[in-house]
PDB file of N, H, CA, C and O in Angstrom:
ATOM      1  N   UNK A   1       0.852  -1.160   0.000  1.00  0.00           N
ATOM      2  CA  UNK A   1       0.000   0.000   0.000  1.00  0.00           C
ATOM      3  C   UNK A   1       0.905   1.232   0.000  1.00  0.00           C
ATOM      4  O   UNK A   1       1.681   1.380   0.944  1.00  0.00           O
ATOM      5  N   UNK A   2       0.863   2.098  -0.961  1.00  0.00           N
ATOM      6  H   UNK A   2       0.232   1.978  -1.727  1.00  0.00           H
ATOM      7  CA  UNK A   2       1.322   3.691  -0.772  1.00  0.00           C
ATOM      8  C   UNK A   2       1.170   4.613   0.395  1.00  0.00           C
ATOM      9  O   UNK A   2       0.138   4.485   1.053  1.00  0.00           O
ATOM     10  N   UNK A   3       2.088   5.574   0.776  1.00  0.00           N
ATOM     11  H   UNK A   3       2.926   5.677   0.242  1.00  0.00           H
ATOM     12  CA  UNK A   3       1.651   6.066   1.531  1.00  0.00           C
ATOM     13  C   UNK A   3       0.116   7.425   1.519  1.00  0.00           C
ATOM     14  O   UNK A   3      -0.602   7.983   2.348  1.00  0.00           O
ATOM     15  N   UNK A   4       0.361   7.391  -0.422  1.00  0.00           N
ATOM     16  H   UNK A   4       0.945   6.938  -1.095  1.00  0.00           H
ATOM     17  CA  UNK A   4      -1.272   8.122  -0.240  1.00  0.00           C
ATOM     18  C   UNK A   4      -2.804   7.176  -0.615  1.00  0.00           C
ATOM     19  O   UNK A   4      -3.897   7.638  -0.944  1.00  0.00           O
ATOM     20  N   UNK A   5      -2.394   5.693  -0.420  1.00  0.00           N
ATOM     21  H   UNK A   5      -1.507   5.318  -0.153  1.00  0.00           H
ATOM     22  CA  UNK A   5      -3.238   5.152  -0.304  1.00  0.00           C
ATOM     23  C   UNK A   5      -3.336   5.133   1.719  1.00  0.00           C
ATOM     24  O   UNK A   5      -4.426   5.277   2.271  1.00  0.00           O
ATOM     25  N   UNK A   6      -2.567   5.018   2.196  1.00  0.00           N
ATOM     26  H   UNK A   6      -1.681   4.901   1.747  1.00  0.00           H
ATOM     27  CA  UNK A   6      -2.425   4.306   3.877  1.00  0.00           C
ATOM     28  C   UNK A   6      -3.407   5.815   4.214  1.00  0.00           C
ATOM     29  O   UNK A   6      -4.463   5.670   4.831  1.00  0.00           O
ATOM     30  N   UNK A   7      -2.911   7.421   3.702  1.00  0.00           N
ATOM     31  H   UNK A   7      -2.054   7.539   3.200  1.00  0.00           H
ATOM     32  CA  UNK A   7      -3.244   8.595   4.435  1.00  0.00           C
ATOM     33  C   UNK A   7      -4.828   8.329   3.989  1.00  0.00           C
ATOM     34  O   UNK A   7      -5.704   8.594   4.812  1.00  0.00           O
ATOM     35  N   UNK A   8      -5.130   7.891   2.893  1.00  0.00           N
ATOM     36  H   UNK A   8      -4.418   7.676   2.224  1.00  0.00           H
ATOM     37  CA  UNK A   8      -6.688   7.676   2.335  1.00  0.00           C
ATOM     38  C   UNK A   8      -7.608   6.845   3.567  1.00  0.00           C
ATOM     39  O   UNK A   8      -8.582   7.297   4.168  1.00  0.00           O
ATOM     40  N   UNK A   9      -7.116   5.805   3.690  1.00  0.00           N
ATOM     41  H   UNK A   9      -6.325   5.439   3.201  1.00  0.00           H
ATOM     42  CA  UNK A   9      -7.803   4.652   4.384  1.00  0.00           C
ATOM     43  C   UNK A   9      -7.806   5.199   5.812  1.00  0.00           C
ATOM     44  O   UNK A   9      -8.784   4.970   6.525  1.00  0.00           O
ATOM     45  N   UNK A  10      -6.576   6.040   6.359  1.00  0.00           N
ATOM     46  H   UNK A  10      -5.782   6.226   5.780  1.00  0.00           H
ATOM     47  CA  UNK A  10      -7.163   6.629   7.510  1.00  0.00           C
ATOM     48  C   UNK A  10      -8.156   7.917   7.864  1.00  0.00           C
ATOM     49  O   UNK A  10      -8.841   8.271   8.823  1.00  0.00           O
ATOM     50  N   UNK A  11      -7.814   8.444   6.447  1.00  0.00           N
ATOM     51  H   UNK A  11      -7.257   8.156   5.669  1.00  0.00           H
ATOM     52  CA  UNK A  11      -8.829   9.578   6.728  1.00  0.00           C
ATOM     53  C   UNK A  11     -10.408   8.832   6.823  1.00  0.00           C
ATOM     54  O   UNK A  11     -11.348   8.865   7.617  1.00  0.00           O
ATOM     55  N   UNK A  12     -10.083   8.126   5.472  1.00  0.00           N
ATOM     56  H   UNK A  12      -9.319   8.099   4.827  1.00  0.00           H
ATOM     57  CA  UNK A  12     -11.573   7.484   6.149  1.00  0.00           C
ATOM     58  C   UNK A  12     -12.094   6.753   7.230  1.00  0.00           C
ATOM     59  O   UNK A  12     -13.263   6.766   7.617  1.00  0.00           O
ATOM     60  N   UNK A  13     -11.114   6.090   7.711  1.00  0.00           N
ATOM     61  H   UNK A  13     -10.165   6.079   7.396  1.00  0.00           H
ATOM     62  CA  UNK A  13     -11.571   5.295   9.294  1.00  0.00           C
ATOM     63  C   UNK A  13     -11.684   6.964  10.035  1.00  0.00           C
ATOM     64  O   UNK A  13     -12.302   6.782  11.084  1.00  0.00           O
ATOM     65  N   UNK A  14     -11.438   8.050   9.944  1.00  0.00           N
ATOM     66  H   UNK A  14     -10.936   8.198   9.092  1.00  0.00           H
ATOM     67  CA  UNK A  14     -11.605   9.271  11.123  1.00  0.00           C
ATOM     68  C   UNK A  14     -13.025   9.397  10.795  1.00  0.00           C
ATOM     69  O   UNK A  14     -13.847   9.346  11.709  1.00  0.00           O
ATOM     70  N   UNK A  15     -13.412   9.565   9.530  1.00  0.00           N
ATOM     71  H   UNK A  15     -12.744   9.606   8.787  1.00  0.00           H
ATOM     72  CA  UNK A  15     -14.822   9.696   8.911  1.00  0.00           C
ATOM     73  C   UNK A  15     -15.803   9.070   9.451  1.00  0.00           C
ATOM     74  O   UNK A  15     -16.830   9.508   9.969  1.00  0.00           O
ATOM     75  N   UNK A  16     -15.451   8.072   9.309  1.00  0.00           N
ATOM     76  H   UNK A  16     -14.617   7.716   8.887  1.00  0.00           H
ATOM     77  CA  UNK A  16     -16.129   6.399   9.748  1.00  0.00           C
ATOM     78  C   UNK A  16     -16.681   6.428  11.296  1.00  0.00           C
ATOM     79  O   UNK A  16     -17.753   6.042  11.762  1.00  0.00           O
ATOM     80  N   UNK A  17     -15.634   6.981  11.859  1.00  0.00           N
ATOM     81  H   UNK A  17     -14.763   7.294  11.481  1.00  0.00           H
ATOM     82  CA  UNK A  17     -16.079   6.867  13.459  1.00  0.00           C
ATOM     83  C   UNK A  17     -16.635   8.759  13.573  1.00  0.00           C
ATOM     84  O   UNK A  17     -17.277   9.018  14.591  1.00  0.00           O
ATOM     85  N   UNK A  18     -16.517   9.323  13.103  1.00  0.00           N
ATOM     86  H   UNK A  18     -15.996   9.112  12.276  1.00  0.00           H
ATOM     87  CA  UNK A  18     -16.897  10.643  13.337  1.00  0.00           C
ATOM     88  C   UNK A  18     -18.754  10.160  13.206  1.00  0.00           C
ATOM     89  O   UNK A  18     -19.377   9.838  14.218  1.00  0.00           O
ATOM     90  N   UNK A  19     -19.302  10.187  12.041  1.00  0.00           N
ATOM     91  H   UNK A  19     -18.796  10.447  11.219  1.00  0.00           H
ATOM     92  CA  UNK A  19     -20.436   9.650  11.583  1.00  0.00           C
ATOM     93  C   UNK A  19     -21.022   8.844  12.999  1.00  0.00           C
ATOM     94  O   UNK A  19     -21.826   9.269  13.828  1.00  0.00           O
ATOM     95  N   UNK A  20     -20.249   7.416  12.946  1.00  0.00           N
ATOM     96  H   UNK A  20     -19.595   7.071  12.273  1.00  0.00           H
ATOM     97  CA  UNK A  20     -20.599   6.302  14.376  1.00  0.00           C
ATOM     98  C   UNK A  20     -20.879   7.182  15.716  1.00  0.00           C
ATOM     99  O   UNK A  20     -21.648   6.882  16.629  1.00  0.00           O
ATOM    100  N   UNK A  21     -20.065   8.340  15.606  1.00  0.00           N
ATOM    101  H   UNK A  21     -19.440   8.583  14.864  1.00  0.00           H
ATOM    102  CA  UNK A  21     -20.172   8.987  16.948  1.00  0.00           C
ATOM    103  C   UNK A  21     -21.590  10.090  16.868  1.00  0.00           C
ATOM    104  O   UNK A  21     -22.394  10.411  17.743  1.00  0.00           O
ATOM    105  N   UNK A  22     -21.519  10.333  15.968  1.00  0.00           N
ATOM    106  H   UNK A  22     -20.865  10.072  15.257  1.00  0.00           H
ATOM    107  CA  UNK A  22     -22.517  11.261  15.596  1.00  0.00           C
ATOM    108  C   UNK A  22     -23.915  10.997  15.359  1.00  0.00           C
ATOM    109  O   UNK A  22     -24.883  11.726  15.144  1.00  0.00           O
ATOM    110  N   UNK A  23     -23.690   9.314  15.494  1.00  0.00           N
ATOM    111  H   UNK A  23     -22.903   8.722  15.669  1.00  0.00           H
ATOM    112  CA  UNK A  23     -25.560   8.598  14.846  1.00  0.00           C
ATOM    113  C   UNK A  23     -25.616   7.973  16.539  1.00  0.00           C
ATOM    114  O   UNK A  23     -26.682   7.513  16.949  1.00  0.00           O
ATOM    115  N   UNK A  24     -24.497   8.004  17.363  1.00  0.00           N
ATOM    116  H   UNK A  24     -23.631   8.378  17.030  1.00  0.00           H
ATOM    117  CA  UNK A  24     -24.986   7.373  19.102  1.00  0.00           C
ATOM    118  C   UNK A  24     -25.322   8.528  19.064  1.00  0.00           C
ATOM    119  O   UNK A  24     -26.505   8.644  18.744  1.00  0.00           O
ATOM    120  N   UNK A  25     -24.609   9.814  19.320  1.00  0.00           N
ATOM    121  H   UNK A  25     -23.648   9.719  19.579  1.00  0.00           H
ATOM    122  CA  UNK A  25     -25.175  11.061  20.124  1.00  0.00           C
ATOM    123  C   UNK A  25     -26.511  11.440  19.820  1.00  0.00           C
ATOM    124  O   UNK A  25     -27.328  11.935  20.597  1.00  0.00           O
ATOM    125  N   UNK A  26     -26.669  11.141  18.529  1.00  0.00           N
ATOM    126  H   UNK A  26     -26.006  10.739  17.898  1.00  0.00           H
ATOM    127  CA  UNK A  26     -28.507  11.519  18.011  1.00  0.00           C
ATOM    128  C   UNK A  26     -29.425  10.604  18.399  1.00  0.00           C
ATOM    129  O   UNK A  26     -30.542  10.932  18.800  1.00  0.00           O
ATOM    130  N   UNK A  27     -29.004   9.347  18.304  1.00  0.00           N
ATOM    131  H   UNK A  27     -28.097   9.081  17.979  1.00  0.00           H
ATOM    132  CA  UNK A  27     -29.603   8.034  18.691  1.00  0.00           C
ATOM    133  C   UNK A  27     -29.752   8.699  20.415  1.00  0.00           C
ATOM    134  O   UNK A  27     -30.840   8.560  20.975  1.00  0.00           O
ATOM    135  N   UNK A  28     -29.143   9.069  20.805  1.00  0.00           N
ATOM    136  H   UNK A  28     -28.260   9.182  20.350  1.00  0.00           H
ATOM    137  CA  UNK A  28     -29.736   9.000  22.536  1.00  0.00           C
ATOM    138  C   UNK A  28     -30.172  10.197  23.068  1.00  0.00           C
ATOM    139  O   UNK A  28     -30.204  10.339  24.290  1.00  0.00           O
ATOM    140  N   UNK A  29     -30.628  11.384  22.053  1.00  0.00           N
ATOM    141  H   UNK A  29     -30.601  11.269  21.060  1.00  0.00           H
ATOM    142  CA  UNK A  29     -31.098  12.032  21.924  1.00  0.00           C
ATOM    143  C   UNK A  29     -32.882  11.946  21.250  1.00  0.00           C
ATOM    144  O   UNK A  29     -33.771  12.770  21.463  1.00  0.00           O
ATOM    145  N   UNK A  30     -32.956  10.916  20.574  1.00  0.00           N
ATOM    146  H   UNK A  30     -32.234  10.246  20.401  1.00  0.00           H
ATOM    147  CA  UNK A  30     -34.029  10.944  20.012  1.00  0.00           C
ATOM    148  C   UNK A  30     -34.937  10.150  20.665  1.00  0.00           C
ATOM    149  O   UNK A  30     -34.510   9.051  21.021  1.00  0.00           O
ATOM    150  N   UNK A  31     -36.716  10.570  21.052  1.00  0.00           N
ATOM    151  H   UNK A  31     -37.062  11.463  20.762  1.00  0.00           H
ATOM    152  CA  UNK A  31     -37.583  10.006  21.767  1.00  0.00           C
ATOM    153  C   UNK A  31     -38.657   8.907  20.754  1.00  0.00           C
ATOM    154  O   UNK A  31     -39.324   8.054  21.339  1.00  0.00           O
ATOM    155  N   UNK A  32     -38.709   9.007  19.604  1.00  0.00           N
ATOM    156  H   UNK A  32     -38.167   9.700  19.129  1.00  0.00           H
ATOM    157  CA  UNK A  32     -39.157   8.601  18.781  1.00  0.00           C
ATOM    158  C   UNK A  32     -38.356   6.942  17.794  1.00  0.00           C
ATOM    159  O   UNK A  32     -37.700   6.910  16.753  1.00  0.00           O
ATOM    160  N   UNK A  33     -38.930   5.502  18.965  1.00  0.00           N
ATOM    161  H   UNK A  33     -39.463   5.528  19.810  1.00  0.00           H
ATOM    162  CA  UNK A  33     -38.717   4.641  18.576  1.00  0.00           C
ATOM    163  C   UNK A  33     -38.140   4.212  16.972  1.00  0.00           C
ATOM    164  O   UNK A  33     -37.039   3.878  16.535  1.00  0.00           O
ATOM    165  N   UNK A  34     -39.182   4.368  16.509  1.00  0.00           N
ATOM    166  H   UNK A  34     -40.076   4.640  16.864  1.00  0.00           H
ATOM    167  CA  UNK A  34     -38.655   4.132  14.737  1.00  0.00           C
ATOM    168  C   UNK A  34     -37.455   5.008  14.478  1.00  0.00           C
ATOM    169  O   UNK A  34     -36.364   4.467  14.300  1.00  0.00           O
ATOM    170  N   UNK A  35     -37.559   6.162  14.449  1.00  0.00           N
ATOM    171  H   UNK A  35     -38.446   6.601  14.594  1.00  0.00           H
ATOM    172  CA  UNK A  35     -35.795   7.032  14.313  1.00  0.00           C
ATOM    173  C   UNK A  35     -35.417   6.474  14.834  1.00  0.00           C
ATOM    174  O   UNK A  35     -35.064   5.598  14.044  1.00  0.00           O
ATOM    175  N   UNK A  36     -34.952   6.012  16.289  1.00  0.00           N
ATOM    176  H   UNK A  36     -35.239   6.724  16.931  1.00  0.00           H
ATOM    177  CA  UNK A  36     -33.727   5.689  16.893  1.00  0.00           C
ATOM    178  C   UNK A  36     -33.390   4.517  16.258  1.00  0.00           C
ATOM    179  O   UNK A  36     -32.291   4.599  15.708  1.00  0.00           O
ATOM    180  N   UNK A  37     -34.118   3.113  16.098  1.00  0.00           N
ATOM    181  H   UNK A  37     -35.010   3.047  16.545  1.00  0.00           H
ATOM    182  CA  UNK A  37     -34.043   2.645  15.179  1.00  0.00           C
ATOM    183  C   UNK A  37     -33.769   2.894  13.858  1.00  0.00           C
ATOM    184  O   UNK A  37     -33.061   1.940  13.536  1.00  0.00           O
ATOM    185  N   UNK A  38     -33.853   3.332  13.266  1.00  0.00           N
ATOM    186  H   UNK A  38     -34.428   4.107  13.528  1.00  0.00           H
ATOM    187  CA  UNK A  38     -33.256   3.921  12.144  1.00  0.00           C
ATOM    188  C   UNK A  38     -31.719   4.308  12.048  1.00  0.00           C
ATOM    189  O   UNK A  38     -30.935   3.858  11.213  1.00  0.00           O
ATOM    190  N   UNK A  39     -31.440   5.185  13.012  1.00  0.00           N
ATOM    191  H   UNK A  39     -32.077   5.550  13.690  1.00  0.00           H
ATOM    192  CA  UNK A  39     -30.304   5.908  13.479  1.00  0.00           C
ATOM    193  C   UNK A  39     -29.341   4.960  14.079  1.00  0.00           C
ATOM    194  O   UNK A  39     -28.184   5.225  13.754  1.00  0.00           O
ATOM    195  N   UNK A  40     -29.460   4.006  14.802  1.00  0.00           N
ATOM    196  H   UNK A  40     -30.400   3.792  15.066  1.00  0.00           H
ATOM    197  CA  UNK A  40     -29.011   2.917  15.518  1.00  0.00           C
ATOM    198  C   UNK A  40     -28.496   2.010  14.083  1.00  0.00           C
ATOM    199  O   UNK A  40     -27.285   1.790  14.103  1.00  0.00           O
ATOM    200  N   UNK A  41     -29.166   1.506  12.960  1.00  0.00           N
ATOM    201  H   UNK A  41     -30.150   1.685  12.944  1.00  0.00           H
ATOM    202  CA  UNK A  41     -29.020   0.779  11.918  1.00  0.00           C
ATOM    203  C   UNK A  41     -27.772   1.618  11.420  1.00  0.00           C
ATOM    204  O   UNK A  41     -26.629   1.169  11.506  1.00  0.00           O
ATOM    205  N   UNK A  42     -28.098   3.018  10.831  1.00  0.00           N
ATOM    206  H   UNK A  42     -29.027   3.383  10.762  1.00  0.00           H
ATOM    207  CA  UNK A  42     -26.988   3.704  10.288  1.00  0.00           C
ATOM    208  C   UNK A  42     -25.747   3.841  11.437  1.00  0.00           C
ATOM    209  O   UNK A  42     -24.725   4.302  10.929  1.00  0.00           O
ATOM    210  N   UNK A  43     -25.673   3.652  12.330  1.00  0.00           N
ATOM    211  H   UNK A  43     -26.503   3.277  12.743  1.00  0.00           H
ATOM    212  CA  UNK A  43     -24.248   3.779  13.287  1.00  0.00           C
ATOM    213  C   UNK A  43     -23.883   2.573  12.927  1.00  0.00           C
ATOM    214  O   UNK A  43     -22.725   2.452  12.527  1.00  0.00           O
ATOM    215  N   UNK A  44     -24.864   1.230  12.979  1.00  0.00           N
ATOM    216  H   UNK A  44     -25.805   1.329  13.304  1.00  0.00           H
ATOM    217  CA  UNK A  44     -24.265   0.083  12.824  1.00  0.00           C
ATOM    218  C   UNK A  44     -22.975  -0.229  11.590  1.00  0.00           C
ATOM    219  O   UNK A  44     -21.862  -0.754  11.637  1.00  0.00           O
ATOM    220  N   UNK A  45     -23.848   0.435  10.463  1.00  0.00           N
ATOM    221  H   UNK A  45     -24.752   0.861  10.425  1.00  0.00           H
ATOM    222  CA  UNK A  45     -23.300   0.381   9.293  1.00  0.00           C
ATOM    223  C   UNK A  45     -22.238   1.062   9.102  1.00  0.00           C
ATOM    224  O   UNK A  45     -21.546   0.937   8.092  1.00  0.00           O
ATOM    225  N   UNK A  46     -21.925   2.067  10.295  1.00  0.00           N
ATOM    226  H   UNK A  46     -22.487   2.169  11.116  1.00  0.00           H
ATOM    227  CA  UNK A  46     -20.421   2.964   9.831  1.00  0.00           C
ATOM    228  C   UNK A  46     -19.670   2.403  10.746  1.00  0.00           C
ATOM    229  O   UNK A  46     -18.548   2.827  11.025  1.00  0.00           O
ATOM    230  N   UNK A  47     -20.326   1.198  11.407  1.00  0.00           N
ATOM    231  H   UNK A  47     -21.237   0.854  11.180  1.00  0.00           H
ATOM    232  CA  UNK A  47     -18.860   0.591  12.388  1.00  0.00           C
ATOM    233  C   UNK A  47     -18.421  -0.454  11.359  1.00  0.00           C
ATOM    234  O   UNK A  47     -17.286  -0.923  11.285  1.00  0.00           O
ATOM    235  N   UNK A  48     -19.337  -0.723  10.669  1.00  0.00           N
ATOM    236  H   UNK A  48     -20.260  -0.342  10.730  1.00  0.00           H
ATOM    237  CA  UNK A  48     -19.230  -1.762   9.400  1.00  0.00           C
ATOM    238  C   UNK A  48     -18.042  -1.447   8.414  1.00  0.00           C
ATOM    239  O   UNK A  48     -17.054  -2.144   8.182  1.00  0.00           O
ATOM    240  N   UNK A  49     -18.364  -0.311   7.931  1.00  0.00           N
ATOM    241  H   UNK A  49     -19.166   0.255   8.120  1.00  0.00           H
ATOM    242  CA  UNK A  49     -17.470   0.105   7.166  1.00  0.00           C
ATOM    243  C   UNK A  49     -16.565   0.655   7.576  1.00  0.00           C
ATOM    244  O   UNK A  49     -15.816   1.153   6.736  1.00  0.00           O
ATOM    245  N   UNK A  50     -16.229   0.814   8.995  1.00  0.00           N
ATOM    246  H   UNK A  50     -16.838   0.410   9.678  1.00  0.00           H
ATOM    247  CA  UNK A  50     -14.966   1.161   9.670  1.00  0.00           C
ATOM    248  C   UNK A  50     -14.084   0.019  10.239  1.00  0.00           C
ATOM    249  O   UNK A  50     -12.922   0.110  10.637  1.00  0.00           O
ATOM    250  N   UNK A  51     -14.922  -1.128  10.190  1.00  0.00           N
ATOM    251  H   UNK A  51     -15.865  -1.201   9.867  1.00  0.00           H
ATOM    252  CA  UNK A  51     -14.060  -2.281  10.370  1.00  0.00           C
ATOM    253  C   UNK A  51     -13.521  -2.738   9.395  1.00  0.00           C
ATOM    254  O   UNK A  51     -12.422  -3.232   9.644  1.00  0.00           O
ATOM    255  N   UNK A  52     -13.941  -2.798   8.025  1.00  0.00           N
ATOM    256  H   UNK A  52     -14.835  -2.396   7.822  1.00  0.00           H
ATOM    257  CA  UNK A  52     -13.777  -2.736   6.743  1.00  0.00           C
ATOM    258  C   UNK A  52     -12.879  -2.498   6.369  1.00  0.00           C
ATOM    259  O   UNK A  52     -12.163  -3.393   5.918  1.00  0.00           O
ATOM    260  N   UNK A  53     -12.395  -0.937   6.368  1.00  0.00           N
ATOM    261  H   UNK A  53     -12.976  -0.210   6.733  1.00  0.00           H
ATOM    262  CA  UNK A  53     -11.054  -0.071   6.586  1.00  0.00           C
ATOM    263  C   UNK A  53     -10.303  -0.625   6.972  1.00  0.00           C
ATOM    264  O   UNK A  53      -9.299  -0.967   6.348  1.00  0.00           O
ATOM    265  N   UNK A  54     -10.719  -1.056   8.861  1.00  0.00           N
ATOM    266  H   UNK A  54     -11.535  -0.779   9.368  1.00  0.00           H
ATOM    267  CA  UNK A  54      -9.579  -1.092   9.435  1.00  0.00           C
ATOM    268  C   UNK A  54      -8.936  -2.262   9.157  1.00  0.00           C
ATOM    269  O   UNK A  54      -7.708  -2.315   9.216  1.00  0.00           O
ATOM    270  N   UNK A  55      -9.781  -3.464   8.782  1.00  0.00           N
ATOM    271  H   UNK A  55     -10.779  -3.421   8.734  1.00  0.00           H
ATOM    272  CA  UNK A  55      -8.775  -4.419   7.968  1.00  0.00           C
ATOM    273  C   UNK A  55      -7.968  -4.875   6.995  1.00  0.00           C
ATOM    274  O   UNK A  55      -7.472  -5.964   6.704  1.00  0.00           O
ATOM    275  N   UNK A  56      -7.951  -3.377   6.397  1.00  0.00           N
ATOM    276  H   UNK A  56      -8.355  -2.493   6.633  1.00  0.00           H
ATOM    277  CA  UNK A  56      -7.014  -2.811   5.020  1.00  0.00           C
ATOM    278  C   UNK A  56      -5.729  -2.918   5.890  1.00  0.00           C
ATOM    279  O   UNK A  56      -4.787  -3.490   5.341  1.00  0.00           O
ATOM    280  N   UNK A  57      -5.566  -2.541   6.941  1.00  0.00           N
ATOM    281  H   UNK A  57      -6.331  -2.076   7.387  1.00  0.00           H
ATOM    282  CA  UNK A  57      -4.591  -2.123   7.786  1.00  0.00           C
ATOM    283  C   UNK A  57      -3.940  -3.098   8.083  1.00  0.00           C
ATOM    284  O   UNK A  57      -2.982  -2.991   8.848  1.00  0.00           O
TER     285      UNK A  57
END
């Protein structure tokens, strides 16, 4: 791997968990079952694709 492939794959794992962090904080903010659900699915999916990443590594 290059080093402007390695700087790629980490910017995106920062992305990855920025998002994850950003769909808990709304997720436990929100009173409305179906959103949180919703919101909870999409965090799932950016730990998904941050594990993804991180096994580029």
């Amino acid at each position: 791997m290059t080093s402007k492939e390695l700087l790629y794959v980490e910017d995106a794992l920062g992305h990855e968990k920025y998002f994850q962090t950003q769909c808990s904080e709304t997720m436990n903010r929100l009173q409305d079952n179906e959103l949180k659900s919703l919101v909870q699915e999409l965090s799932q999916n950016h730990s998904t694709i941050f594990q993804s990443f991180y096994g580029l590594l």
